[in-house]
N, C-alpha and C positions, 0 to 999 in steps of 0.2 A: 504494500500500500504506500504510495508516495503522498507527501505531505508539501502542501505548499510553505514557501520562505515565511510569509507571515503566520502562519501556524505556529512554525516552529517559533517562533519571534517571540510571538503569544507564550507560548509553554513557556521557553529560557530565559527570559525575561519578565517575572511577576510585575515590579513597578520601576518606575525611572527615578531618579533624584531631582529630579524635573524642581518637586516645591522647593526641597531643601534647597537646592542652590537659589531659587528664586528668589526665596527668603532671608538668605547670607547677603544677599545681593539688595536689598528692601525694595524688591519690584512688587508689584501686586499683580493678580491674575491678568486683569483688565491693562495694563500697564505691558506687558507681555505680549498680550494676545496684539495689541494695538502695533507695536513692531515687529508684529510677524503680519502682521495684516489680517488676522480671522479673530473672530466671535472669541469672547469671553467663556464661554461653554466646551470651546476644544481643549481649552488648558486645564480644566476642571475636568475633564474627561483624564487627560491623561494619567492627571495628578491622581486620581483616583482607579488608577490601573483598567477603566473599563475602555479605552481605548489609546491606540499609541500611533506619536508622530510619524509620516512619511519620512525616508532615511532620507531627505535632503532636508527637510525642515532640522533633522539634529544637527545639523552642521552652524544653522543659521543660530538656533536655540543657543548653543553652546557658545558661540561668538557673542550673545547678548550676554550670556551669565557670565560670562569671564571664566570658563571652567572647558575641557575636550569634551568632545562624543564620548569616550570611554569614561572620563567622569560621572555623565547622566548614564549609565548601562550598568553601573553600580548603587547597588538599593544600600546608602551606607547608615540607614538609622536601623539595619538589624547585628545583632552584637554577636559574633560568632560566640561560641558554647565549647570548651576544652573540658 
């Protein structure tokens, strides 16, 4: 059974660090969404894992937060467990 790219996306990726860096950053949703050019309601999506940005939008995202793509691909508010 083949799976498409965003599936797996979906699966390997639970959430983005999308808020936190927004947040280190004091942008706000609206603040955000407005330099990406879309609706206030995409970035509340994201931030809340029930949908995620097109891979050219990370590029643009991460330019805004002052942070890389690989920085939003790591979810860093769960604390590993030793």
């Amino acid at each position: 059974m083949s799976m498409s790219k965003s599936h797996i996306f979906e699966k390997e990726v639970k959430r983005l660090s999308i808020k936190s860096k927004r947040e280190q950053c004091n942008i706000t949703q609206k603040q955000l969404a407005e330099e990406l050019g879309l609706d206030q309601s995409a970035i509340c999506l994201w931030e809340t894992g029930k949908t995620y940005p097109r891979g050219k939008l990370l590029t643009k995202i991460a330019k805004i937060l002052g942070c890389t793509v690989d920085d939003l691909l790591v979810d860093n508010t769960e604390v590993p467990t030793d």
